[in-house]
N, C-alpha and C positions, 0 to 999 in steps of 0.2 A: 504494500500500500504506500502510494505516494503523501508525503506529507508536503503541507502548505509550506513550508520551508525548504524544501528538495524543489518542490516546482519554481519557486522563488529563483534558483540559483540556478537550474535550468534556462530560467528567461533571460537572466543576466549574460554581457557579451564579458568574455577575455578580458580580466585587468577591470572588471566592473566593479564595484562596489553596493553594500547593502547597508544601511543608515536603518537602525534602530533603536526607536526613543519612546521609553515608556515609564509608567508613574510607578512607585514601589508601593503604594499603599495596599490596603486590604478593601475588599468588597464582597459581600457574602455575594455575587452576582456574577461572579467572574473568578472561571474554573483554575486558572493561573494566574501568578504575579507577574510581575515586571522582571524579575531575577528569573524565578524559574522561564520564562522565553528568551532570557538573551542565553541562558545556559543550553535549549535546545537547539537555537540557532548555534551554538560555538559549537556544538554534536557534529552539525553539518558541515560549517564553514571554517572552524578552529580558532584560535583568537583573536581577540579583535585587533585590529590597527590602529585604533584611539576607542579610546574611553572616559566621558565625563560622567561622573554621579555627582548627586548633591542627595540630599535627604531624601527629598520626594519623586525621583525622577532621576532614570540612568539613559546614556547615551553611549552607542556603539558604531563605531563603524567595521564592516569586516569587507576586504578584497578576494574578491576568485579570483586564484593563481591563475 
């Protein structure tokens, strides 16, 4: 099964990059955090090439090789 982050990286051309920025809180309405997706995304993509956090909110960038 393809996941929504495998197809992600699929679309992306050579040397593209994926910017991902999301909030760290909690919500009883939303099945994952903001950590737990950038950690699935690093599954696919491996570490990021920048990264800002602050309290509320983390920011990644990752490149396909």
């Amino acid at each position: 099964m393809t996941t929504i982050v495998e197809r992600g990286r699929d679309c992306l051309r050579r040397e593209g990059h994926l910017i991902g920025v999301h909030w760290l809180g909690h919500s009883d309405d939303h099945l994952l955090n903001g950590s737990d997706v950038h950690e699935i995304i690093a599954g696919t993509f491996g570490p990021s090439i920048v990264r800002h956090a602050e309290s509320e909110f983390v920011l990644d960038v990752w490149e396909l090789p």
